[in-house]
NUMAR-102343 format. One record per residue: residue in three letters; z, x, y of N, C-alpha, C in turn. Coordinates in steps of 0.02 Angstrom, whole numbers, padded with zeros to 5 digits, always signed. Layout:
N
AlaZXYZXYZXY
...
END
This chain:
197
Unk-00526-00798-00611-00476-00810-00662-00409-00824-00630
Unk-00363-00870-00644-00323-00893-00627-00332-00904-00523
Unk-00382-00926-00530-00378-00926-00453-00389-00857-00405
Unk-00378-00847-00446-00404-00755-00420-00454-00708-00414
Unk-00496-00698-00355-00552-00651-00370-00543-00575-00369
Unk-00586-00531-00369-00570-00471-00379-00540-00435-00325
Unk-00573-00450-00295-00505-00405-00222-00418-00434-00225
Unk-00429-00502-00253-00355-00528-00246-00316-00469-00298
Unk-00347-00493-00382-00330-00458-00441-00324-00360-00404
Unk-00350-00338-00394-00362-00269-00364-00300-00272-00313
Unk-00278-00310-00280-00228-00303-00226-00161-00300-00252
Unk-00162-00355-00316-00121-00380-00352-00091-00320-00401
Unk-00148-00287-00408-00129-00234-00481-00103-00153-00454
Unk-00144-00144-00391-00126-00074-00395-00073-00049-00363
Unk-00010-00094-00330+00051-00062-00305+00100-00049-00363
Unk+00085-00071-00420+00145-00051-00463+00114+00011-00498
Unk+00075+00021-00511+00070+00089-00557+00068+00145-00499
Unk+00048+00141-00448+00070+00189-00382+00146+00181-00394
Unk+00196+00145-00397+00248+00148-00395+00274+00183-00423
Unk+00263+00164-00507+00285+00203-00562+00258+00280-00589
Unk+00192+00300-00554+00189+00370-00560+00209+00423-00511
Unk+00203+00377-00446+00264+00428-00406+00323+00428-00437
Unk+00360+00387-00474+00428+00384-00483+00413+00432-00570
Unk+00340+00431-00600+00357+00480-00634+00346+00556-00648
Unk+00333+00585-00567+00336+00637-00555+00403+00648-00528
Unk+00436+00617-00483+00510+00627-00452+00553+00625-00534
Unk+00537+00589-00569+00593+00608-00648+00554+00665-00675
Unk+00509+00691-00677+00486+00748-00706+00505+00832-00670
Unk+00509+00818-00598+00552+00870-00560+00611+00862-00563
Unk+00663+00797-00558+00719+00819-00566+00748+00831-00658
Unk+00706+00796-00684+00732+00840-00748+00713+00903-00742
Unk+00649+00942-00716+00678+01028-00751+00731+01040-00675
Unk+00761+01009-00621+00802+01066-00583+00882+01029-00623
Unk+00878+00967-00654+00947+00941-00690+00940+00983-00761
Unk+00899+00995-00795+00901+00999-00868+00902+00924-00898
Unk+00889+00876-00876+00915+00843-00922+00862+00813-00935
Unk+00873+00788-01025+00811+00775-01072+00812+00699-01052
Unk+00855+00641-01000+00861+00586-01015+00778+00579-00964
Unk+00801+00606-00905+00759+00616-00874+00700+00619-00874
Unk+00674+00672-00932+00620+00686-00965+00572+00629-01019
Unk+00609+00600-01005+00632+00535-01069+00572+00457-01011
Unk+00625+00469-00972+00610+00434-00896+00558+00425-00857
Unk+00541+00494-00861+00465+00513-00840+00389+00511-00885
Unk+00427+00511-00929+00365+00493-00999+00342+00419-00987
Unk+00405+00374-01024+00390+00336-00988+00352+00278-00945
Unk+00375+00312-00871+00336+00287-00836+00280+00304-00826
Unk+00258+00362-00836+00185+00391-00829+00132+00357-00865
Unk+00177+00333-00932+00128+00303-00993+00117+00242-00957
Unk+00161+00219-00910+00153+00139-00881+00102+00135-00841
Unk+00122+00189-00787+00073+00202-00725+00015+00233-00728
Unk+00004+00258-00785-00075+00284-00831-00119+00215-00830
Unk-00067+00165-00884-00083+00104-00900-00130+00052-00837
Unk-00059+00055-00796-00080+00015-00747-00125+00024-00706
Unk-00126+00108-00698-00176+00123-00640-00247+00122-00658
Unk-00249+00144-00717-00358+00116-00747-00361+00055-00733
Unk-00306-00012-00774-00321-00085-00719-00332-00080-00671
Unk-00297-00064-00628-00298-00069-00550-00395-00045-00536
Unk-00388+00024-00566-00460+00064-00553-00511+00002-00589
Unk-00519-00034-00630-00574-00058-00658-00566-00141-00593
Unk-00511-00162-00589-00518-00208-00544-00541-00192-00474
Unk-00531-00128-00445-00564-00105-00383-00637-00105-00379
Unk-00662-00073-00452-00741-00095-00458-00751-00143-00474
Unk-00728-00183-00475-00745-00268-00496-00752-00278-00401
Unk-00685-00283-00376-00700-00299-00300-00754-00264-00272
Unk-00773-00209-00269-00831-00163-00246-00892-00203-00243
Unk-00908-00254-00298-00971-00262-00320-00971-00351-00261
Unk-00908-00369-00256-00888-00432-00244-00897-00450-00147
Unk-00869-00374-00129-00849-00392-00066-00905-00392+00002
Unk-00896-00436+00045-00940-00433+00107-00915-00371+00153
Unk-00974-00304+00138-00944-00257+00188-01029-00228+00214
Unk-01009-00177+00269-01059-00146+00284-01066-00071+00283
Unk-01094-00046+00304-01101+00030+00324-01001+00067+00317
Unk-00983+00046+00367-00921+00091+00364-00856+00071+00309
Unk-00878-00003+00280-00819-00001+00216-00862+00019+00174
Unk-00922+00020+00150-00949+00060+00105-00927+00127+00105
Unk-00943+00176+00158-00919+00241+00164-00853+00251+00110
Unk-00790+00207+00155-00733+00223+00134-00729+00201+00077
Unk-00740+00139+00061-00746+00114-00022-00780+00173-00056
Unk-00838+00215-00049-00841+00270-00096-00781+00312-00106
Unk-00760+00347-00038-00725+00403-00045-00642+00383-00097
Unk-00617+00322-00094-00563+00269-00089-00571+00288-00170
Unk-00651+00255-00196-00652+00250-00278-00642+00328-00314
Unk-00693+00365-00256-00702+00445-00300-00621+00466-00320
Unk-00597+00473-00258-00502+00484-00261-00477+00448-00330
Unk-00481+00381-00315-00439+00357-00366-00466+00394-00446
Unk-00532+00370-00438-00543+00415-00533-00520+00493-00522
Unk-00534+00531-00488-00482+00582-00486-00420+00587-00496
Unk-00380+00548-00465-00313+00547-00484-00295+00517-00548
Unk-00324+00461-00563-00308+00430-00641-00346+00488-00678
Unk-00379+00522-00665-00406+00567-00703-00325+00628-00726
Unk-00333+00652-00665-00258+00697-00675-00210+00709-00686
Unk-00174+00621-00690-00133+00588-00752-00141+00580-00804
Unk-00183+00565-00827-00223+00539-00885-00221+00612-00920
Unk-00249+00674-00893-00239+00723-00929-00169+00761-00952
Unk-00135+00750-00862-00057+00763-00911-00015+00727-00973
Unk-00024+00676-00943-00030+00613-01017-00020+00630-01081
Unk-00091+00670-01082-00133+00657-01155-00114+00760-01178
Unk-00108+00793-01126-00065+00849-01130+00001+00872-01160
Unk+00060+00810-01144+00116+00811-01170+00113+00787-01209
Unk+00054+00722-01233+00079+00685-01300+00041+00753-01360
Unk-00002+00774-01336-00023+00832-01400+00021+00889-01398
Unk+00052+00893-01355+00105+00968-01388+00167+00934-01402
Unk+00166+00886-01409+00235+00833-01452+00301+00853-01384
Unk+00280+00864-01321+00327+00879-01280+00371+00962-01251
Unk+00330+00983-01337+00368+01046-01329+00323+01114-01292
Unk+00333+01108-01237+00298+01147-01224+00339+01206-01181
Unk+00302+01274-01191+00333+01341-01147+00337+01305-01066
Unk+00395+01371-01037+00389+01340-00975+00323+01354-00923
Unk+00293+01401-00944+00243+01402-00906+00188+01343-00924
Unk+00189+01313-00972+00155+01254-00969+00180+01196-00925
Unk+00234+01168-00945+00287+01132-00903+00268+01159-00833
Unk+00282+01195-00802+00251+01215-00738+00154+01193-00709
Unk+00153+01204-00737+00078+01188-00742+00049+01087-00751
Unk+00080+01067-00785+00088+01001-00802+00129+00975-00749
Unk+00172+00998-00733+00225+00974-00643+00164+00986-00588
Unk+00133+01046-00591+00075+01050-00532+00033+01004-00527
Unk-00007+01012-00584-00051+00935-00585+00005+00861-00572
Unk+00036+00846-00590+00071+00795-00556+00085+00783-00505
Unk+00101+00861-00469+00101+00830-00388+00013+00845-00334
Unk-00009+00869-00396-00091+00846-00345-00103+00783-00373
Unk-00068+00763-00433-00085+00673-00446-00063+00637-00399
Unk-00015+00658-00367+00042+00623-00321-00017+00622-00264
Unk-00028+00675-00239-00056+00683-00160-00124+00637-00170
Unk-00158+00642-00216-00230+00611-00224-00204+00541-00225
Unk-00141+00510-00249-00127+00453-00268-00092+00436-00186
Unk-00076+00464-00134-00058+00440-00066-00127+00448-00027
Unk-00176+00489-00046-00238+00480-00008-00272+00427-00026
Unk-00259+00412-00111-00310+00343-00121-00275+00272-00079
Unk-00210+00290-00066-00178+00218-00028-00206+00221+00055
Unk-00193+00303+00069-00204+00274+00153-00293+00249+00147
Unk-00319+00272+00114-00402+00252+00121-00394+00161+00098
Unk-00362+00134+00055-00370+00075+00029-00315+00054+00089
Unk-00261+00074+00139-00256+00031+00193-00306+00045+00246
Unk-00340+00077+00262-00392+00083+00310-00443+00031+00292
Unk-00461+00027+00238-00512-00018+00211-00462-00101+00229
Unk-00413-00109+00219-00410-00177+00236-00362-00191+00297
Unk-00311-00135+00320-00315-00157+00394-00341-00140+00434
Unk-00401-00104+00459-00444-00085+00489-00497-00109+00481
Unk-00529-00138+00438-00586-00156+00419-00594-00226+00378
Unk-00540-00259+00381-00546-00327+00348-00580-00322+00246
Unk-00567-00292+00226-00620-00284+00155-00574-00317+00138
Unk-00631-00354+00100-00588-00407+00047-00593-00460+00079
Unk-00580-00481+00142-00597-00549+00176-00656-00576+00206
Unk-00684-00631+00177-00766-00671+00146-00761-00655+00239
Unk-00829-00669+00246-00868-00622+00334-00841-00696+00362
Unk-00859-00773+00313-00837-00835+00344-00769-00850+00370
Unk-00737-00817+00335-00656-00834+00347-00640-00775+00407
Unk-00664-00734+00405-00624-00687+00466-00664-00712+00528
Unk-00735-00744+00548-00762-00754+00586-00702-00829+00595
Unk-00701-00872+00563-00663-00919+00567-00600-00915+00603
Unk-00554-00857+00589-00490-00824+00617-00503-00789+00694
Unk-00554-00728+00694-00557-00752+00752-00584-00787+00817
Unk-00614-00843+00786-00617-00883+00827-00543-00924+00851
Unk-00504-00924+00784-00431-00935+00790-00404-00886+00837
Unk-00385-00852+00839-00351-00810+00880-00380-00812+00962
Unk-00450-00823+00972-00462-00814+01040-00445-00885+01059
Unk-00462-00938+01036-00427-01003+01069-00364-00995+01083
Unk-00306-00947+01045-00231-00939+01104-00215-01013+01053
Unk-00130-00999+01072-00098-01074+01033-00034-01082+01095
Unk+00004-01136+01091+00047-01141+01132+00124-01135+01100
Unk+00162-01106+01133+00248-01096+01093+00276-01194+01153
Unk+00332-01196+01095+00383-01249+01102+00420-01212+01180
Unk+00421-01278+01216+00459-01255+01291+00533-01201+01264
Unk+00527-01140+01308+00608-01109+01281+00584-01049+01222
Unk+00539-01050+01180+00510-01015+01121+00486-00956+01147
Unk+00503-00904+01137+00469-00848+01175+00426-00821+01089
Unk+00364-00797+01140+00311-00759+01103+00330-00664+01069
Unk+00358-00662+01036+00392-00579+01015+00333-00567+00985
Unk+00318-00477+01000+00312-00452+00960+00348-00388+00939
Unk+00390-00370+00922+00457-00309+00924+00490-00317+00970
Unk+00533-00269+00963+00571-00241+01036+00570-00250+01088
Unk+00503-00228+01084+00492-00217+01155+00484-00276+01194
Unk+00467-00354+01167+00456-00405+01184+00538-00433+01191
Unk+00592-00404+01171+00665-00428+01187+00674-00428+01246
Unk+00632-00366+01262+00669-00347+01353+00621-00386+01397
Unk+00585-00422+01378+00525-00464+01433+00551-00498+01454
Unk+00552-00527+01530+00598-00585+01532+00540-00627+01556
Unk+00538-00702+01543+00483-00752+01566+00522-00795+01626
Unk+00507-00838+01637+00545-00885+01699+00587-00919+01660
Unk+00565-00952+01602+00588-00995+01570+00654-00977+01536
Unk+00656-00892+01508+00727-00853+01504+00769-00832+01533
Unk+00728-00813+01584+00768-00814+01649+00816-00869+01683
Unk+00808-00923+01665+00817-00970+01695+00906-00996+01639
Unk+00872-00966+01575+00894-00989+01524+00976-00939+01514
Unk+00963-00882+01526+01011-00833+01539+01042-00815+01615
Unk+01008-00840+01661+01040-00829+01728+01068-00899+01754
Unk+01128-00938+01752+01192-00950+01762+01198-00938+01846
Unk+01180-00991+01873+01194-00997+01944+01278-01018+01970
Unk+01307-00998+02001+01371-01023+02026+01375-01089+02064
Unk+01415-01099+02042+01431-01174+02062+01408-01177+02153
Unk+01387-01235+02186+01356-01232+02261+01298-01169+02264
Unk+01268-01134+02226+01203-01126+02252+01142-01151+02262
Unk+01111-01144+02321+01066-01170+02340+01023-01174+02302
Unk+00964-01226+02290+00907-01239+02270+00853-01157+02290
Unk+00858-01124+02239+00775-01055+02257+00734-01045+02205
Unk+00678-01004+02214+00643-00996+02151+00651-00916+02125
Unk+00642-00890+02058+00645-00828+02047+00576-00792+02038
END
């Protein structure tokens, strides 16, 4: 659909409702240490968004599941990756459906209790990410077996830089010096002899 298969759609969908339910546990703690109801307001909210978004996200992950070329060890993690996630949309989903039936008003020991589950929503919701980056920078998921075999065959053929173009990768590649920079930054005085470096 629109050019998009399920790992794309799945890649596509699940950084924003991660976004917005971390951000609606951080408005749900600082409204009870502020008092303030705007807050409370804030965190509703987004939760209702990031509820929303995150079952998409979850139903497009099993769409990719069914789609992708993997073996033995993205299978593994693709289980543990999915179990997490319905857990966590699970644990939202109940605070959710918790505050909308007590119309908000709830004792504080409920409120306490409804903040707890939110931040094991939180933690389950940073375990389901590092497992879904393990799965694709460690393990290529999501990219057809043709196209990564294709790449690296790309990568071992090597490419060539423009004379003068240095190859970076961070920092640490600033302080490298090649001949060609060398040459480029070291400024001989006028009458020196012809040498090599």
């Amino acid at each position: 659909m629109l050019g998009y298969d399920a790992p794309r759609w799945h890649a596509m969908l699940n950084d924003l409702p991660a976004a917005l339910l971390t951000v609606a546990v951080v408005f749900d703690l600082a409204a009870a240490a502020l008092k303030r109801e705007s807050l409370m307001w804030a965190s509703i909210w987004t939760l209702w968004a990031g509820v929303i978004g995150g079952w998409a996200a979850v139903v497009a992950g099993k769409l990719a599941e069914e789609s992708i070329n993997h073996g033995e060890a993205i299978h593994e993690i693709m289980e543990k990756h999915e179990h997490i996630a319905l857990m966590t949309m699970g644990v939202f989903t109940i605070v959710l459906i918790w505050k909308m039936a007590r119309r908000f008003q709830m004792p504080p020991q409920e409120l306490a209790l409804t903040r707890a589950l939110s931040i094991v929503g939180f933690l389950g919701l940073a375990w389901t990410g590092v497992l879904g980056g393990n799965l694709m920078f460690q393990h290529a998921a999501g990219i057809p077996t043709t196209t990564l075999q294709a790449e690296i065959e790309n990568r071992e053929a090597g490419h060539q830089h423009e004379p003068g173009e240095e190859h970076q990768h961070g920092a640490a590649a600033d302080s490298v010096k090649t001949p060609d920079t060398m040459k480029a930054t070291h400024p001989h005085p006028p009458g020196t002899p012809p040498h090599s470096h």
